[in-house]
Structures are given as structure tokens and as C-alpha cells.
VEXKEVO-867046 format. One record per residue (C-alpha): residue number from 1; residue in one letter; x, y, z. Coordinates in Angstrom, 2 decimals, padded with zeros to 5 digits, always signed. Example, Ala and Ser with C-alpha at 12.3 -4.5 7.8 and 13.67 -1.06 7.14 Angstrom:
BEGIN
+-----+-----+---------+---------+---------+
:   n : res :      xx :      yy :      zz :
+-----+-----+---------+---------+---------+
:   1 :   A : +012.30 : -004.50 : +007.80 :
:   2 :   S : +013.67 : -001.06 : +007.14 :
+-----+-----+---------+---------+---------+
//
This chain:
BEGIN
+-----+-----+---------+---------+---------+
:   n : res :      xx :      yy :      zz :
+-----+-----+---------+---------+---------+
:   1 :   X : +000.00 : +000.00 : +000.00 :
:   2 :   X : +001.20 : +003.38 : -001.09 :
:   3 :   X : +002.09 : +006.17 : +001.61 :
:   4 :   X : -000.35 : +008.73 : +001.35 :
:   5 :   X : +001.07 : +012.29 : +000.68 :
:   6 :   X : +000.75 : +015.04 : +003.21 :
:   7 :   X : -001.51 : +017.51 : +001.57 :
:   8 :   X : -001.94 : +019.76 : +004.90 :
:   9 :   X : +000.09 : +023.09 : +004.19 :
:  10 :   X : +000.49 : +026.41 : +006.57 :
:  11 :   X : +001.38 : +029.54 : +004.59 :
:  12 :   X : +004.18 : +031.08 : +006.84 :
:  13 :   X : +004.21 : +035.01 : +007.24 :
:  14 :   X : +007.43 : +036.46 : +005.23 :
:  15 :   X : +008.03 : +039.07 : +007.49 :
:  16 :   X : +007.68 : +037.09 : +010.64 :
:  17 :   X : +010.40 : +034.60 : +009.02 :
:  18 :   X : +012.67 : +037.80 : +007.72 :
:  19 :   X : +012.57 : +038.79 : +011.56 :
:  20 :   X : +012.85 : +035.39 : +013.25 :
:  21 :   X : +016.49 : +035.21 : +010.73 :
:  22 :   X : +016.89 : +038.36 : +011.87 :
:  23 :   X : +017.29 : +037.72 : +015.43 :
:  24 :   X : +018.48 : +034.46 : +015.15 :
:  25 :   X : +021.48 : +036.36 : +012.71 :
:  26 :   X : +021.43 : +033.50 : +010.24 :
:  27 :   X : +020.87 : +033.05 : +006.56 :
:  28 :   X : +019.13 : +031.17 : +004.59 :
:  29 :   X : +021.97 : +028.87 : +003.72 :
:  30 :   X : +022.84 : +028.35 : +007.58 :
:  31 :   X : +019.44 : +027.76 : +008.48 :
:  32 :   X : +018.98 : +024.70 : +005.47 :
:  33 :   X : +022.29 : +023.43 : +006.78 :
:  34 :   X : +021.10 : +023.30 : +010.58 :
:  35 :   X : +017.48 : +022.18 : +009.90 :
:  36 :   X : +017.99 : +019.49 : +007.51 :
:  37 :   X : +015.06 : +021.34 : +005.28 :
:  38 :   X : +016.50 : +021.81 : +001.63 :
:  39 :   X : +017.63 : +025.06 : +000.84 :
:  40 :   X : +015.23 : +025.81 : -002.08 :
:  41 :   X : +012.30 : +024.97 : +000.76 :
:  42 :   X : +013.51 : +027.83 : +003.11 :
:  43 :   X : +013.99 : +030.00 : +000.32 :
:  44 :   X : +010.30 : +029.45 : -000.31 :
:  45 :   X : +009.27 : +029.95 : +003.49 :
:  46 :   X : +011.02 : +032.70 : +003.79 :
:  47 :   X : +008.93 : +034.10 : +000.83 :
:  48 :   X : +005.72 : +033.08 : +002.11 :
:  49 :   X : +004.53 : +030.07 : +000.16 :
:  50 :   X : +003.17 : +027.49 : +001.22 :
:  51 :   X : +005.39 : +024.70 : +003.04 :
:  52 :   X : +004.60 : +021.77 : +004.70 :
:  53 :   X : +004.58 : +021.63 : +008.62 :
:  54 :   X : +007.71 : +019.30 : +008.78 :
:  55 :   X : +009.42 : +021.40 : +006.76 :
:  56 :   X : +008.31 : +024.72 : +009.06 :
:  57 :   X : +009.11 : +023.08 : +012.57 :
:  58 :   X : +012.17 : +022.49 : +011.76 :
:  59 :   X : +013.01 : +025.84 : +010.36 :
:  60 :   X : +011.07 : +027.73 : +013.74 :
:  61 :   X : +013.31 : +024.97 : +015.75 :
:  62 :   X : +016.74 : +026.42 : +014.76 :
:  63 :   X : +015.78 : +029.99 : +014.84 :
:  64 :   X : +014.32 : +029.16 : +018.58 :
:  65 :   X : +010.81 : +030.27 : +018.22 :
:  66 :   X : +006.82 : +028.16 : +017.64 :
:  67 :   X : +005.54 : +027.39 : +014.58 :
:  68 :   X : +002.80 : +030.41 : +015.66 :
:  69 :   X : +005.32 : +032.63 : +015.41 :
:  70 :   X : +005.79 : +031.83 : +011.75 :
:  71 :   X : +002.88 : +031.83 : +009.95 :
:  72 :   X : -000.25 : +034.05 : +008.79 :
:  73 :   X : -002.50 : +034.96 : +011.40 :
:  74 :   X : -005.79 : +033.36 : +010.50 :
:  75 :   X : -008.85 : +035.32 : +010.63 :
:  76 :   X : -012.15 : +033.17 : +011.50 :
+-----+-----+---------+---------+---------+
//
């Protein structure tokens, strides 16, 4: 039996990434190479596509904050 794909994505907030790199002093590069998270997937988080939530833990993990702190505020 197949694995099914993970099809749940959170659309991180550029800004909030641009200022959690900020304070954490890293770039992109550095963050890829201390995440494990490719560095073409950071480059997108860090423009505020969509990313999957592995891929976003692990970024918010090395620059020491929550995945809240990431990603769009959602409005109900």
C-alpha cells in the first residue's frame, strides 16, 4: 500500500520569518544546513509560500521560536 502524501500546508508570514532570521542572525543557507530542510524549501518559506509543517518546525526549531510565530494569522 502506497504512503499517502501530506496535503496539509500552513502559509508562513514572510516578514515574521525575515525577523525570526533576523534575530536568530542566520541566513538562509545556515538555516537549510542546521534544519535538515532543503535550501530551495527555506527559500520558499522565507517568501511566504506554502510549506509543509515538517518542513516549518524544523526551520522555527533552529531559529528558537513556535511554529505560531511563523505563519499568517488566520482570521475566522
Amino acid at each position: 500500500m502506497p504512503i499517502p502524501r501530506d496535503t496539509v500546508m500552513l502559509k508562513p508570514d514572510s516578514r515574521k520569518v525575515l525577523i525570526a532570521m533576523a534575530a536568530a542572525e542566520m541566513e538562509p543557507k545556515e538555516v537549510a544546513a542546521q534544519s535538515g530542510v532543503p535550501v530551495n524549501i527555506v527559500y520558499t518559506i522565507r517568501r511566504g509560500f506554502y510549506a509543509k509543517p515538517k518542513y516549518l518546525g524544523a526551520v522555527a526549531r533552529v531559529l528558537n521560536v513556535s511554529v505560531v510565530d511563523l505563519v499568517e494569522e488566520v482570521v475566522r
